[in-house]
C-alpha positions in Angstrom: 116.7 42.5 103.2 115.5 39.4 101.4 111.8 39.3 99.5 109.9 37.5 102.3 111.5 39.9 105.1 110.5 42.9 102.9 107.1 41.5 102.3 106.6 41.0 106.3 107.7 43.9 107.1 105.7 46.4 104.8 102.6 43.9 105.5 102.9 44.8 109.4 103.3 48.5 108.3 99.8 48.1 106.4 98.4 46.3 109.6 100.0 49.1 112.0 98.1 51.9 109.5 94.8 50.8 109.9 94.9 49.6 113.5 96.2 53.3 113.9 93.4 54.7 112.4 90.4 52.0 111.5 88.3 54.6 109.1 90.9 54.3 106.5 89.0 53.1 103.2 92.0 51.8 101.5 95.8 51.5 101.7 97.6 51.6 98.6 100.3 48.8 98.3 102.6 47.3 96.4 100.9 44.3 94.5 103.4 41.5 95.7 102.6 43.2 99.0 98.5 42.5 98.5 99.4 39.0 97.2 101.7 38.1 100.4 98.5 39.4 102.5 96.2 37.5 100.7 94.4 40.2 98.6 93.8 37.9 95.7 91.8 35.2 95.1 93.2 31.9 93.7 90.8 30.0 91.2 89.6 26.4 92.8 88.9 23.5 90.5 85.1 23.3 89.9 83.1 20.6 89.9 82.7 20.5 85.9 86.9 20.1 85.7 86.8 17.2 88.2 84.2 15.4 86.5 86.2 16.3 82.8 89.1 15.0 84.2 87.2 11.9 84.9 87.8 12.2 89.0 84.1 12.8 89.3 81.4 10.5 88.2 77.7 11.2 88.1 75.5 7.9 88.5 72.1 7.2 87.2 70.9 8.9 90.3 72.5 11.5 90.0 74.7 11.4 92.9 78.5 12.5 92.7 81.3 9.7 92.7 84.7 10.7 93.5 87.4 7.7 92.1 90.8 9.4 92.6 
C-alpha cells in the first residue's frame, strides 16, 4: 500500500469511529495521520513579514500598499 493510500485509509477509519459513536473525546492517531487530516496548523506570513520584505508599504496615512 503506498503512503497516501495508507493515509486515506486510516483517515476514513478515524471518520468511521466517531460517526460510529459521536461522544468520543479523542482518537489517538498516528501523527502523519493528523497532518494528512488537517490537525495542524501551518504558520501564514503576517503582516509585519510582508512589509519587511518590502511587499507592503505604509503611506503617510497610514494605509497599507501592496507592490508585488
Amino acid at each position: 500500500m503506498h503512503d497516501k493510500e495508507y493515509l486515506a485509509a486510516a483517515a476514513r477509519m478515524i471518520a468511521q469511529q466517531l460517526a460510529d459513536n459521536p461522544t468520543i473525546l479523542s482518537i489517538e492517531a498516528d501523527p502523519d495521520v493528523a497532518d494528512y487530516m488537517g490537525a495542524f496548523t501551518e504558520d501564514s506570513i503576517a503582516l509585519a513579514d510582508m512589509i519587511e520584505d518590502a511587499l507592503l508599504t505604509v503611506d503617510g496615512q497610514g494605509e497599507v500598499i501592496y507592490e508585488g
